[in-house]
C-alpha positions in Angstrom: 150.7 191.2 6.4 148.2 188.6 4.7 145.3 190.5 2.9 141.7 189.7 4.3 139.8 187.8 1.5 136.9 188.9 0.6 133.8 187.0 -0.5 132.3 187.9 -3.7 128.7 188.6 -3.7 127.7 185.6 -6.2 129.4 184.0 -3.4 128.0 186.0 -0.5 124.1 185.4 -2.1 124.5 181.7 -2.2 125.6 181.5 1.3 122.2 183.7 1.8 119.9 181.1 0.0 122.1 178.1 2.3 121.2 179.8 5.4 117.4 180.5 4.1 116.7 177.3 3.0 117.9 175.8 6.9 115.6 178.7 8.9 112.6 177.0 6.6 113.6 173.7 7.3 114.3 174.0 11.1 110.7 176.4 11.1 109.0 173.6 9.5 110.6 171.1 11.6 109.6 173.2 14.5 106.0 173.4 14.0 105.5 169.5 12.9 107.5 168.7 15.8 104.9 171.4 18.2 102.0 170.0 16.2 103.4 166.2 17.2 102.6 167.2 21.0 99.2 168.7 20.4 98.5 165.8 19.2 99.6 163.7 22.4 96.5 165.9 23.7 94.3 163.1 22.2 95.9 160.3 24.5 95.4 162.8 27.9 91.5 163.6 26.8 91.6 159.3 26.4 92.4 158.9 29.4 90.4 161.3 31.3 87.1 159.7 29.0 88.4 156.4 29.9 88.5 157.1 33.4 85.2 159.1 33.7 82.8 156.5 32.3 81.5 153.1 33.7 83.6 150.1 33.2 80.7 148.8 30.6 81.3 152.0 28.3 85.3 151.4 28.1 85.5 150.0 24.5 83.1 152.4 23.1 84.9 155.5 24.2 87.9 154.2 23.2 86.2 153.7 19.8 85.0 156.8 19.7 88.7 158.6 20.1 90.0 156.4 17.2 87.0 157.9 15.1 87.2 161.2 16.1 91.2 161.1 14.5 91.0 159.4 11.9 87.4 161.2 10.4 88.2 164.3 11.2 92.1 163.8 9.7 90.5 162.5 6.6 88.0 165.8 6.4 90.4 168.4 7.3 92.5 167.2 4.7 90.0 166.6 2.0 88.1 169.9 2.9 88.7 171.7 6.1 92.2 173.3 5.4 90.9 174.1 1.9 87.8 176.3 4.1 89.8 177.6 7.0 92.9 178.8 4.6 92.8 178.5 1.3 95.8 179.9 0.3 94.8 183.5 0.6 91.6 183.2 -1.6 88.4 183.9 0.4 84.7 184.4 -0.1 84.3 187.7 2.1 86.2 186.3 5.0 83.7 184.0 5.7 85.3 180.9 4.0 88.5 180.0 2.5 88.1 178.6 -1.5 91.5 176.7 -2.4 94.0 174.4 -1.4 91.5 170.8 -0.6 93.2 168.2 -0.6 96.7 170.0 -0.4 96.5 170.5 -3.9 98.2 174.0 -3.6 100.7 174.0 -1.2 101.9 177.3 -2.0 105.6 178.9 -2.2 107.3 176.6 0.6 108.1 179.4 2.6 104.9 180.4 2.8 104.3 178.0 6.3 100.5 178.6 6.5 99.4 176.8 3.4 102.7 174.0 4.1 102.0 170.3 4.6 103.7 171.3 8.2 101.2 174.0 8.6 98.3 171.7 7.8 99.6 169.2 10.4 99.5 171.8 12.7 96.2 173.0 12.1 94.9 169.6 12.2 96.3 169.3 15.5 93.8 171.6 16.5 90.9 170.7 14.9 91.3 167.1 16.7 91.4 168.7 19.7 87.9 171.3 18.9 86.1 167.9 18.0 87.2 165.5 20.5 85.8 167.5 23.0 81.5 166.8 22.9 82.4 162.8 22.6 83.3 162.9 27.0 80.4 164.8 27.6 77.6 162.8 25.8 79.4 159.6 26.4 77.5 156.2 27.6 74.3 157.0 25.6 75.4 158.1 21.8 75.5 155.9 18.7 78.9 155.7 16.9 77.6 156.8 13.9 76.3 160.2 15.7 80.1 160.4 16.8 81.2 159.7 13.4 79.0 162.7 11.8 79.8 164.8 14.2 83.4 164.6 13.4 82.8 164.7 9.7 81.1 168.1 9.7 83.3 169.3 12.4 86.3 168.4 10.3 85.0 169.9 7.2 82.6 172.6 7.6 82.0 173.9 11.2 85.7 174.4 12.4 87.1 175.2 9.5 84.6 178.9 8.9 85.5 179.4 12.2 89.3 179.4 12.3 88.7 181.7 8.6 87.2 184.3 10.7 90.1 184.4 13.7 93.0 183.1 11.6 93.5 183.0 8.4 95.4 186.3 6.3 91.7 187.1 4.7 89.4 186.3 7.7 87.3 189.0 8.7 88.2 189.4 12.3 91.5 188.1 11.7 94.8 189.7 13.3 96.6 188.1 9.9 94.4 190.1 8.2 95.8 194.2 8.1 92.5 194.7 6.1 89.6 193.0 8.8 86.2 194.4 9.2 86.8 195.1 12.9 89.4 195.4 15.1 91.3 192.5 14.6 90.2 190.0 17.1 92.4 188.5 20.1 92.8 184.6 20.0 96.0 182.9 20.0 95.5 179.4 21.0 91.9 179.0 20.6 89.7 180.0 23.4 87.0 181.3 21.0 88.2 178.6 17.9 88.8 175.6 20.0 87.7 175.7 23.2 84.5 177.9 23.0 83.4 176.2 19.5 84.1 172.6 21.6 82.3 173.4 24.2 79.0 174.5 22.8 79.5 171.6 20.4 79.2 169.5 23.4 75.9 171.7 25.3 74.0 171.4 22.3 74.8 168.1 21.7 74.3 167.1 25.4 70.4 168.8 25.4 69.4 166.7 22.4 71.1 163.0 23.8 69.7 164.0 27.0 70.7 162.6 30.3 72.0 159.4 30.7 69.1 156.5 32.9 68.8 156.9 36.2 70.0 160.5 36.7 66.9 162.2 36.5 64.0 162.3 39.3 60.1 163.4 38.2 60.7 166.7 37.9 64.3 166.6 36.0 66.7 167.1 38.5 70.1 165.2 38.3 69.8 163.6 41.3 72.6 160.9 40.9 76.0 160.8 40.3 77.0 157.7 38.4 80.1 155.9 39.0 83.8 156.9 37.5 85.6 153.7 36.8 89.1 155.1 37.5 90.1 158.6 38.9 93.6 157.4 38.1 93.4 157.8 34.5 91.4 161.0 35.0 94.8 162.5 36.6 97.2 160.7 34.5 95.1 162.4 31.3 94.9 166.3 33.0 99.0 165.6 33.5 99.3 164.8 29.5 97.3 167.2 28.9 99.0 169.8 30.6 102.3 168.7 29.6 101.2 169.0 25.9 99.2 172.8 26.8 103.0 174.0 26.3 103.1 173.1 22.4 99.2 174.2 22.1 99.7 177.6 23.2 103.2 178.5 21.8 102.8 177.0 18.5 101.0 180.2 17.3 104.1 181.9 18.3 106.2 180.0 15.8 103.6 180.2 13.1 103.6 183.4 13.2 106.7 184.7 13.0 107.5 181.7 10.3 111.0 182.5 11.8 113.3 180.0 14.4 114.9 181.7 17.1 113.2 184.4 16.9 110.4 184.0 19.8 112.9 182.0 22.1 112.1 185.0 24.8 108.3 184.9 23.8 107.8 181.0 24.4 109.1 181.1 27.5 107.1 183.8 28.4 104.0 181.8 27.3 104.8 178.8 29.6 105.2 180.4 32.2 101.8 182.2 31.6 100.1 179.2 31.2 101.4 177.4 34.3 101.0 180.0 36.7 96.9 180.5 34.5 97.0 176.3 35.6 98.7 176.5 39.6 95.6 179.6 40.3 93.3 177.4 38.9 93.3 174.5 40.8 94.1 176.5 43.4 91.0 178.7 43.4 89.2 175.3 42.6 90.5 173.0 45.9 89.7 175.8 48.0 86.5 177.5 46.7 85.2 173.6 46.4 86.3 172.9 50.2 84.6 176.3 51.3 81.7 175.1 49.6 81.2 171.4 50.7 83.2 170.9 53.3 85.5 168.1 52.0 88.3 168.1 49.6 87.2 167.8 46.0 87.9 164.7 44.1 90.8 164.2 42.0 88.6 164.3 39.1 87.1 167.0 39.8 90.0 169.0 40.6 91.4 168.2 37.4 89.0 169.9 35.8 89.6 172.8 37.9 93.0 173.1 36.5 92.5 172.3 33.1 89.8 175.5 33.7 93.0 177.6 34.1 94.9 175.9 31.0 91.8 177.1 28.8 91.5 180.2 30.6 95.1 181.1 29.2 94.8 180.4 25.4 93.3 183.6 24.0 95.7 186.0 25.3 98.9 183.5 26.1 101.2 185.3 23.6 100.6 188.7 24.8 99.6 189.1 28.5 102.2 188.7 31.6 103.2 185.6 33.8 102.0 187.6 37.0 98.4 188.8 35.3 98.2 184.6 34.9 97.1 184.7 38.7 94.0 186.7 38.2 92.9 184.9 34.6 93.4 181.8 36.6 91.8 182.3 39.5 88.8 183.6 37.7 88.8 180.6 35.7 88.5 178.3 38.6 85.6 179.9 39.9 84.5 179.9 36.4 84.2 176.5 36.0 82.6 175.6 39.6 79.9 177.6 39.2 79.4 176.8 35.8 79.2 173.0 36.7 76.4 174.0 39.2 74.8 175.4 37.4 75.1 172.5 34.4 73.8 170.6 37.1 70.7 172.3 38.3 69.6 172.9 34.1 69.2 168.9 33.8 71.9 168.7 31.4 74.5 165.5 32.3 78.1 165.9 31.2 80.1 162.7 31.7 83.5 165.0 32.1 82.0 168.5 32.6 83.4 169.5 29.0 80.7 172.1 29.0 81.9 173.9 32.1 85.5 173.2 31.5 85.6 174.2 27.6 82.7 176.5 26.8 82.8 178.4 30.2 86.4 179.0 30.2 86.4 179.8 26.9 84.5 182.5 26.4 85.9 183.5 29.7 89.4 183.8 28.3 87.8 185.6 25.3 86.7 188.5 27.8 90.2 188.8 29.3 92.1 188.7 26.7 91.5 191.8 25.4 91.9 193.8 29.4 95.4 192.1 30.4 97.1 192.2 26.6 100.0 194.1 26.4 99.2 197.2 24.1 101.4 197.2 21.2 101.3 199.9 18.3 100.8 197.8 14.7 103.7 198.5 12.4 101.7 197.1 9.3 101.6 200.1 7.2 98.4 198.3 5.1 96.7 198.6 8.1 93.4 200.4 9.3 94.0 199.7 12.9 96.3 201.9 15.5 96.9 198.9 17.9 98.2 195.4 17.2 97.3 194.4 20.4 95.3 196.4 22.8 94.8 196.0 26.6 92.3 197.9 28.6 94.1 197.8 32.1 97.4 198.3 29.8 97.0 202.1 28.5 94.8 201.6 25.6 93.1 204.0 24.7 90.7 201.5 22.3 90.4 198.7 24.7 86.5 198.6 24.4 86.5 198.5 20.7 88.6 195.2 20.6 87.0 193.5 23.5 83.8 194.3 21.6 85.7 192.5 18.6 86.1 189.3 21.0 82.8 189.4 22.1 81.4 189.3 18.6 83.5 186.6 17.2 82.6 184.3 20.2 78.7 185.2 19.9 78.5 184.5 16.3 81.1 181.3 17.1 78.2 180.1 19.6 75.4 181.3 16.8 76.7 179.3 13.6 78.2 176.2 15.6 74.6 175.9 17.4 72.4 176.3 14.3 74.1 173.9 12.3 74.5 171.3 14.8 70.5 171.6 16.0 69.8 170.9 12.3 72.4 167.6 12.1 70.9 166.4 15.6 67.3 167.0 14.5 68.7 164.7 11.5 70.3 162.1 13.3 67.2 161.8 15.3 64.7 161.8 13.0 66.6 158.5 11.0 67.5 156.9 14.8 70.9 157.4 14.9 71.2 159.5 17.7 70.8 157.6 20.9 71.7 154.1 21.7 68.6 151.6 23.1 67.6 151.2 26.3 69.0 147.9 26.5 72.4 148.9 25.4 72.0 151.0 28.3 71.5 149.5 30.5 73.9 146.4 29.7 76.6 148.9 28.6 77.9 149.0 25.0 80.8 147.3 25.5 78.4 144.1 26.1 76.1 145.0 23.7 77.8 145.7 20.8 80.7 144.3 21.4 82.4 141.5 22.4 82.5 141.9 26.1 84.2 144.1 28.5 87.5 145.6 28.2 88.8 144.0 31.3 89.3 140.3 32.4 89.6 140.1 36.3 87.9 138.8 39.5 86.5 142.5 40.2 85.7 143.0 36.7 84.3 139.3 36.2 81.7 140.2 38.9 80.8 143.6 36.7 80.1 141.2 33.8 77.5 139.7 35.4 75.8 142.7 36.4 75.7 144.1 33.6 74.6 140.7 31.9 71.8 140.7 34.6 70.8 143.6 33.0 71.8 145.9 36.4 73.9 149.0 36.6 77.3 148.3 37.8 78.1 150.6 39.9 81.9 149.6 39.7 
């Protein structure tokens, strides 16, 4: 009988290293290839823009998504990941103090401070800033775009993702050793979506409305023309197509681990479809109810996107079925929210504010009642509960909802303050708002060489616009 061979342990350890060394690659591979579709978010918000503005407006919002990228990629990398990460340096857990310009990329296993794991933070942070340009659009300067995307890239997102992400942020699950119970956000609905979104109302009340929507006494009495509703569809499919990779990314940066959430991601996308089907469910009827006829396709796109935002706080921790009731909510949510957008004055080209602040802070609230309670394991820390769900058995359920209710009021609070000050800025040196003229004529003829399309319907919008009319194509 042959005698089993037995490997020796100089052997047996270097095997160990091989199969280390593939777990980080395939991790790292992971996440840049999950960041890559987050990123694909860019083209759906494109389209949806594109197809929510007037034909005269088509370069300039294009324009504007090219600057939003390339800005805010050039900031983030420069400063941003440097302020929201840092390497595990921090300045009270308000703001990260290493690691600009990649400088220190840390141990390579250490994914959070990676080149991989600045991709896929960027991903996010082009996502939080693309988000006012839609709503202001047809009446902004360029260069207001362009600042907005600088600070955004370097200062504003960044302090906020220290707080709810990073290993010393003070509300920070990462963080065993955070002031208060640790906050519940995976995917943004307080970071992203909430900090988007009143990036966009504040920005929206100091533009002001777009001509012609307004009567005497500032009601929006006019709804001004979408150019395609077409591309408004064809960017709410890419967009949920890529909501897959934006809410289970945080699943693989977490655990820093491949294979090891395979249950877990599929858990989370079937969360957030069934959080997108109540939605736009909730949305095409409650909208029917309302004013008897069947919503638009624009509109209802935004009623389902409602339930893609509703689902990011919670999405690694709360149950498919509870996805019917966050959902649902959501698409309510954002119909009344819209209303009441409308009735304040305030014009929002794509209802970003509704869609992204409103849902938001609305899947910041039920996060912490439909979480799974878990017991934390983390013998550094000061907390009972990893995760704690009031209609789940927890027995500290208020204490972390107040946690989320906090970090998305002081979100709100430093995101508004610092962007009143940049608006009262770009106002005071003219760089806000774009003339009457351009207007009126559309930017696309003002400012640049014509319009984007060349046809017999289009041709006749040229000379509208040339006459110095509206189009109302």
């Amino acid at each position: 009988m042959a005698q089993p061979e037995y490997v020796s342990l100089e052997k047996f350890k270097a095997l160990e290293k091989v199969v280390e060394s593939q777990q980080l690659y395939n991790t790292h591979y992971q996440l840049a290839s999950l960041a890559s579709i987050v990123i694909l978010m860019q083209l759906g918000f494109t389209f949806l823009e594109v197809g929510s503005v007037r034909v005269q407006f088509t370069k300039a919002i294009l324009t504007k998504n090219m600057v939003d990228m390339i800005l805010s990629a050039l900031m983030y990398f420069a400063l941003g990941f440097g302020f929201a990460y840092s390497d595990g340096s921090s300045t009270g857990g308000f703001i990260g103090t290493e690691n600009f310009f990649l400088l220190s990329t840390g141990n390579s296993s250490d994914i959070s401070n990676s080149a991989a794991g600045w991709l896929y933070q960027w991903s996010y942070c082009a996502t939080a800033t693309t988000i006012v340009g839609g709503a202001i659009a047809e009446r902004t300067q360029l260069a207001a775009y362009g600042i907005y995307s600088v600070i955004s890239g370097s200062i504003l997102y960044p302090v906020v993702t220290h707080w709810v992400w990073a290993t010393t942020g003070w509300a920070s699950m990462a963080n065993p050793q955070s002031l208060i119970a640790p906050v519940l956000d995976d995917a943004g609905g307080i970071a992203v979506h909430a900090y988007g979104g009143i990036f966009a109302l504040v920005a929206c009340w100091f533009v002001g409305p777009r001509q012609h929507r307004l009567d005497e006494k500032g009601k929006l009495v006019k709804d001004l023309p979408r150019q395609n509703q077409s591309f408004i569809v064809f960017g709410m499919f890419i967009l949920w197509f890529s909501w897959y990779a934006f809410n289970a990314a945080p699943a693989v940066m977490s655990s820093g681990t491949p294979g090891s959430d395979e249950a877990l991601i599929g858990v989370i996308a079937a969360y957030t479809t069934v959080c997108a089907a109540a939605s736009g469910t909730a949305y095409l009827v409650l909208a029917a109810i309302l004013y008897k006829k069947i919503p638009d396709p624009g509109d209802l796109s935004n009623g389902i996107l409602a339930g893609l935002i509703s689902s990011t706080s919670g999405c690694s921790v709360i149950r498919p079925y509870f996805g019917i009731v966050i959902g649902s909510i959501g698409g309510v949510v954002v119909l009344a929210s819209s209303k009441l957008l409308r009735k304040l004055g305030i014009d929002d080209v794509v209802d970003a504010v509704p869609v992204h602040l409103a849902c938001g802070v609305w899947s910041a609230i039920s996060a912490p009642f439909f979480a799974e309670t878990t017991i934390n394991t983390d013998p550094t820390s000061k907390f009972k509960y990893k995760t704690c769900g009031i209609f789940t058995g927890c027995d500290e359920g208020w204490k972390y909802l107040g946690s989320n209710l906090l970090v998305t009021f002081l979100t709100l609070l430093y995101v508004s303050v610092l962007l009143v000050i940049t608006c009262l800025v770009l106002r005071s040196f003219g760089l806000l708002r774009i003339d009457v003229e351009s207007e009126v004529k559309g930017v696309d003829v003002a400012e640049f060489d014509g319009l984007a399309y060349i046809n017999e319907i289009h041709c006749e919008t040229q000379a509208n616009v040339e006459g110095n009319t509206i189009s109302s194509v």
